[in-house]
Structures are given as structure tokens and as C-alpha cells.
N, C-alpha and C positions, 0 to 999 in steps of 0.2 A: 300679447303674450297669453292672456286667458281664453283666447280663442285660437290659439294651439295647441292648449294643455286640456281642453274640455272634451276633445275625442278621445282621450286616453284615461281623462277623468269616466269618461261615462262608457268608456268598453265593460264589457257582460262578457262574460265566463262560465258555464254554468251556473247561470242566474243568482252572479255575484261581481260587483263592480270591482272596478281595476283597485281600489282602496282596499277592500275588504284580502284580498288576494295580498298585496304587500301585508296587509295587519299583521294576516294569518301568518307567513312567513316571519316576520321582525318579530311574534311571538313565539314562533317557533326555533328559532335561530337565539333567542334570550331563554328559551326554556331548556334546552340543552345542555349548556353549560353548566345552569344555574341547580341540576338535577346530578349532572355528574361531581360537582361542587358540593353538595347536599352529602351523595354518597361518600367522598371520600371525607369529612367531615363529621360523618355519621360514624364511618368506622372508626378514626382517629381516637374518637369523644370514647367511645362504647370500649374501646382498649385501654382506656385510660383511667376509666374509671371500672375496669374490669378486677377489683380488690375487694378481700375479705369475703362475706356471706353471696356475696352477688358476683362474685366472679366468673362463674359458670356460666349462668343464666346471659352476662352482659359479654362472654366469649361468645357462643353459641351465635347469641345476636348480631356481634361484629362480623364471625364467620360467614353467618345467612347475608349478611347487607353487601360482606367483599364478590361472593358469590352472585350478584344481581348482573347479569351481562348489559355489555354497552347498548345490545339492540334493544333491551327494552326499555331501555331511558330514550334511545331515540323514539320509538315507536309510544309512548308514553306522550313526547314533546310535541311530536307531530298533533296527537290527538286532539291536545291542549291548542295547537295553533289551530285545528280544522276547528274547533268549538266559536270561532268568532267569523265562521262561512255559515252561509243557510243553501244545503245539499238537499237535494229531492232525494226520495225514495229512490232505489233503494241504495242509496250510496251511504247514508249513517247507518244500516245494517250492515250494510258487507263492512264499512271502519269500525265498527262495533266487533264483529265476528273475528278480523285481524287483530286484534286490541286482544278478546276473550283468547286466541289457541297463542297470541305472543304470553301471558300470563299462565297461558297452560304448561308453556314449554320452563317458561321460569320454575312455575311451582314444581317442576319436574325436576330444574336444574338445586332449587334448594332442599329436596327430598332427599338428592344424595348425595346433599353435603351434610345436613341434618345425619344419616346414616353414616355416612364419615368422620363424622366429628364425634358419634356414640362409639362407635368401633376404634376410635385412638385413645376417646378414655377407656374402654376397656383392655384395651394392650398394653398401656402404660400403666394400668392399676393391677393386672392378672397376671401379664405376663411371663412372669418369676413365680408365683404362687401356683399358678392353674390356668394354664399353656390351651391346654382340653378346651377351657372354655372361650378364650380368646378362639381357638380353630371355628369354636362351633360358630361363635357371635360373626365373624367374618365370613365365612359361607351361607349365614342365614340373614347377612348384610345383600348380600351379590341377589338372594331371591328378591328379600325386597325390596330392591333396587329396581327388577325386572318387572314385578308387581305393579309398583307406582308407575313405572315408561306404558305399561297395557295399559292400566286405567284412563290416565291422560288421554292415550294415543285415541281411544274411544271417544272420549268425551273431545277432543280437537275435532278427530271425523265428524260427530254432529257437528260443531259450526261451522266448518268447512262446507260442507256437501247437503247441509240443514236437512239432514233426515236419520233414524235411529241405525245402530249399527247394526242392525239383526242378520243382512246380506252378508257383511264383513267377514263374523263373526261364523255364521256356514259355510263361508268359501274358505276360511282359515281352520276348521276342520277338516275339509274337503281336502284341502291342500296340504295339510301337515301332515299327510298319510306318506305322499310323494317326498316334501321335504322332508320327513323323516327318512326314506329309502335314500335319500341323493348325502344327507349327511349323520351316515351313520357312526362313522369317525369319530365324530364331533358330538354328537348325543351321548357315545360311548365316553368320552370323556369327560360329558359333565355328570353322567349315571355316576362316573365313578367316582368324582370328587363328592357326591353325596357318601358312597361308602365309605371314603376314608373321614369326613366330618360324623358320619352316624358310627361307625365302629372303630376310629380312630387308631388305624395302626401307629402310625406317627402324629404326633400336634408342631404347633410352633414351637421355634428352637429346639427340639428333639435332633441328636448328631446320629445320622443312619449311614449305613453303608448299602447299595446298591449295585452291584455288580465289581465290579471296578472300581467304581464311582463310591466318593463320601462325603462329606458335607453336614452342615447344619441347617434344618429345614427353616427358608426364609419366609417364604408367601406360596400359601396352598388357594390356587385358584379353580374355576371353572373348567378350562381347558387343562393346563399346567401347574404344577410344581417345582420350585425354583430353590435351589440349596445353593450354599455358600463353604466352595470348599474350602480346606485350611490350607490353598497355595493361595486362594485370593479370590478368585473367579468363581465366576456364577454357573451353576447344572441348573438347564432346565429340562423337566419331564414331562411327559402327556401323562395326564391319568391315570390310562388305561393302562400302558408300559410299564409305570410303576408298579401297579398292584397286582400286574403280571408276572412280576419280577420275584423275586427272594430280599425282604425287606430284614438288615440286623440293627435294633435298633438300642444305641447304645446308652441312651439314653435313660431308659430305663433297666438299667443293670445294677443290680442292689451290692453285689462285689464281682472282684474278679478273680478268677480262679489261674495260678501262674505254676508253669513246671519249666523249670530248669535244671540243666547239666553241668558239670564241673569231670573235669579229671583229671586224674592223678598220676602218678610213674606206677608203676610195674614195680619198681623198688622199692617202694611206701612197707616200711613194716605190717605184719599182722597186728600190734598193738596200736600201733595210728589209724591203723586204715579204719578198723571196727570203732572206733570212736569217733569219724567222720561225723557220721549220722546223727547222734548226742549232738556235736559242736554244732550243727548247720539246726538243729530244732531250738538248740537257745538263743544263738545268733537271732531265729526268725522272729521264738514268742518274746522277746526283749524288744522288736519292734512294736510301736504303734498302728491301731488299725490294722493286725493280722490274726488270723488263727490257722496253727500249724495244722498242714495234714498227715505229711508222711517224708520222710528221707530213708532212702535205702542204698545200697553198692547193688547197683540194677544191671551188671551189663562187665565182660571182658571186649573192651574195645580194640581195635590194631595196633592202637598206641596209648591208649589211656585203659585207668580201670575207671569205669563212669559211676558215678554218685549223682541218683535222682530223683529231685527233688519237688515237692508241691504245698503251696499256700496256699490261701485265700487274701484277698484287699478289701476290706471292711468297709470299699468308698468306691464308686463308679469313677473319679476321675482319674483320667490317663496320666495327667503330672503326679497326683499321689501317689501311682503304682510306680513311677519310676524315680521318685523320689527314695521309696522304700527298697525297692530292687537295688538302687544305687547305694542306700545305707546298708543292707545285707550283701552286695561285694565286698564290699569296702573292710566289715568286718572278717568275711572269710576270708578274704584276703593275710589280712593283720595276723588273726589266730593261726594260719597256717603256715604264716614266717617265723611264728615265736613256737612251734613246734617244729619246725623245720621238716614239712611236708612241701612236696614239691609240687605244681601243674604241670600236667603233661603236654607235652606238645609231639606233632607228627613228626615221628624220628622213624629210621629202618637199622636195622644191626644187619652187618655184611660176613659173613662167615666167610673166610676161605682156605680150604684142604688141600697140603701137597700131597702127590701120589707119589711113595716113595719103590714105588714096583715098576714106573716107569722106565723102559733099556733108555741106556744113555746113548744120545743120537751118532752115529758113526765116527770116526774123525777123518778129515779130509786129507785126499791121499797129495802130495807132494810125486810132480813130472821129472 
């Protein structure tokens, strides 16, 4: 039996016996688990005890650890199992170099979660207060985001290719002349999500109207801008389209300024009709959150005499104004039935004239 098993005991492999070969692997194959095990473990622990003064710190933590991708616990395990071969040159530099640009990519992948997990505590701390700054913190996320992917990507090129990136780095000048020409689109789109983060026509949650279009602004990106209209459904916009566009944003609307019509009969006495104007200014200042501007008899209409009117709403939102608009019908309503002043409604009056000079028509002759 030992003289069956001794050619398989003493097979060579890159100047490593058939033992060493299984180690490597049954330590590789127990390192795996025992890592993905660790991690989920790790975050469990780190969420659990994510309470009081350390909360933050031991989120932050759990978030970087959920963030660790499965390749690098493999390529981690693997490493751990090659550490019990003895590899010639240069094969522990180039596992070495795979090991450094797999931890390049990580640290790349917890950069912008780290960036992520800063940019939701400041939306959920701002967002209500200073919208402004959540925009900015979010678009000055997206660079640095970009920032960290170059740096890496550089520093992978040297162990990849094990020389400095000085070539790269002139030919991606060279070249960004062209792909700027091929995607001007697209550069014009992110030019302009700078302008709107640096001159902030609209921030987050700001209700604008665009065209047709209206909405609540939900996520101002690089490319797009993405609103939430009030049927339900998502607008999305390029950029450059919006700030080409006629932006009204109602969000920032300190009151509102409302004119309405009313009218009356044609029969409304001269002593009612002249004290319209009186009744609909106290109707108004008797409301909360308004200030009268003016009520006049503006207009002989075809079937009304019009009486019109204008306030201001001491509040940008749209239920308060119709809140008060409804409490000021309501009232002219009431006052104008206990005076018994009527609304007018579209009527015609029909006059008709007999012509009494008309000859009476013949009368018929009898055969």
C-alpha cells in the first residue's frame, strides 16, 4: 500500500510536494468560511453594541465591515493558504501585487461608503433646517468619490504594470482633449450640476415647477435631476435642460399673492352693491395670516357686475391658502344671504316686439 501511495506522496509541483498542495488548500477551504464567519459576526457585535456616546463611531464601523466584498475574503484566504507553499520568484511578488490592487479596490469600495454614511447623517440632520447645505454636502460627495476611484486607480496601475504612472497620466491628457469633444453632452451636464450646487437655484426638497412639469426636488445628481411629482411618479431631468429651462420655485415663496372674482345681478341695489368692498375687506382682515390689499366693483360684465378682489397669504403653503380661501367663501357666502344680495349667474333676457303696422295677410278666396 505504501508503495502506491509514495509516487503521489513525492509528486513536485512547482517545487512543492503533493502534501504541501492539499495543506494549502484544507487551509484555504477552512480560511474562507472562517473570515466570512468573522465578518458577519463582526457586524452583528458592532450593531449591538452601537449605543449612547459610541454609537456613531461603532455604526460607521459595522457599515465599513458590511461593505468588505466577498472577493476579498476570498483572495485574503487564498493568500493564507499559499503562505504554507514555498513559490520561487517571481510568483510571491506578482500574489503580493493581486493581494495590494484587491485591498486597493476595497479601500476604494469603503471610501464611498464612509462618504455615504457622512452624506445620510447630514440629510437626516439638515434636511428640514438647510436643504442648501445637504445639496452642497451631496455634490461635493459625488467629487470625492471620483477623487478617491483616480488615486487608487493610479496607485493599482503601479502594481499592476510595476512602473510609475507618468505615461498614463500624459496620455489621459492627451486624450481628454478628444473625449471631451465626443462627450460634450455629458461634461455639459455635470458643468451644470456644479452651477446649480454653487448658485443653488433649487436645493433638496425645494417644490419647483418646470415647464409643465412639477414636483418636489428628490436627488440632484451629476448627470440628472430627479423630482417627485404630486401624482406619485418620478421627472427626471439632464442638467443642462433644466437650467435651460424657466425654473419657479415655490419653495421659496415668502406669501402669496391671490385675486379673485365674485359677481353679482344687475339688480343688486346701489346701497348693497357699494358696500360689497367694505364686507369682503373684513371678511379678509378677520382671517389669519392675511393682509388686505384692495376690493373694488372692477368691471360691468355680460351677466354679472364683478367685484375684485386681492390679498396676500402670510405662508407659502398651498393647503393654507386654500384653507383661507375656503374660510373667506364661506363667509361671503353667509353675509350675502343675510343681506339678501344675490350671485350672478350667465342668463340672456329675450325681448320681443310686435309690429303692429303689419297688413293683415289676405284672406283666402272660397271656388
Amino acid at each position: 500500500m505504501m508503495d502506491l501511495l509514495m509516487p503521489i506522496v513525492d509528486f513536485q509541483f512547482w517545487n512543492n510536494p503533493a502534501w504541501r498542495w492539499v495543506l494549502a488548500l484544507a487551509v484555504f477551504f477552512v480560511a474562507l468560511p472562517v473570515l466570512r464567519k468573522v465578518k458577519a459576526v463582526g457586524v452583528g457585535a458592532l450593531k449591538r453594541f452601537a449605543v449612547g456616546p459610541r454609537e456613531r463611531v461603532l455604526t460607521l464601523a459595522a457599515d465599513l465591515l458590511l461593505h468588505t466584498h466577498r472577493f476579498v475574503l476570498f483572495i485574503l484566504a487564498l493568500n493564507i493558504g499559499i503562505l504554507f507553499l514555498q513559490l520561487e520568484i517571481p510568483w510571491p511578488d506578482r500574489l503580493f501585487n493581486v493581494l495590494a490592487v484587491t485591498l486597493l479596490v476595497q479601500a476604494a469600495i469603503w471610501a464611498g461608503a464612509l462618504i455615504d454614511f457622512y452624506i445620510g447623517e447630514v440629510r437626516a440632520r439638515k434636511l428640514e433646517s438647510d436643504p442648501a447645505t445637504v445639496t452642497t454636502i451631496a455634490a461635493l460627495g459625488y467629487i470625492g468619490k471620483l477623487a478617491c476611484y483616480l488615486v487608487l486607480f493610479l496607485l493599482a496601475w503601479k502594481f499592476i504594470f510595476n512602473e510609475e504612472p507618468t505615461a498614463l497620466i500624459t496620455g489621459l491628457g492627451v486624450g481628454g482633449i478628444a473625449v471631451g469633444l465626443a462627450m460634450q453632452s455629458i461634461l455639459g451636464d455635470l458643468f451644470a450640476s456644479m452651477t446649480i450646487v454653487l448658485d443653488k437655484p433649487f436645493v433638496m426638497g425645494d417644490f419647483i415647477i418646470v415647464g409643465d412639469y412639477q414636483g418636489s426636488v428628490e436627488h440632484i445628481g451629476l448627470k440628472s435631476t430627479r423630482l417627485r411629482s404630486l401624482s406619485g411618479e418620478q421627472l427626471v431631468f439632464s442638467n443642462q435642460d433644466l437650467l435651460s429651462s424657466r425654473i419657479r420655485n415655490y419653495k421659496r415663496m415668502f406669501e402669496r399673492r391671490v385675486l379673485f372674482k365674485i359677481g353679482v345681478l344687475y339688480e343688486t341695489p346701489l346701497e348693497k352693491l357699494r358696500a360689497i368692498p367694505a364686507t369682503i375687506r373684513a371678511i379678509i382682515e378677520a382671517q389669519p395670516k392675511t393682509r388686505f390689499d384692495r376690493s373694488h366693483f372692477s368691471s360691468y360684465g355680460d351677466s354679472a357686475l364683478t367685484i375684485e378682489s386681492v390679498y396676500f397669504v402670510l405662508a407659502p403653503e398651498y393647503a393654507v391658502y386654500m384653507d383661507i380661501q375656503q374660510a373667506i367663501n364661506l363667509a361671503i357666502f353667509e353675509q350675502f344671504a343675510n343681506e339678501g344680495i344675490a350671485f350672478a349667474y350667465p342668463t340672456q333676457t329675450l325681448y320681443l316686439k310686435h309690429d303692429d303696422t303689419a297688413e293683415p295677410a289676405p284672406a283666402a278666396t272660397r271656388a
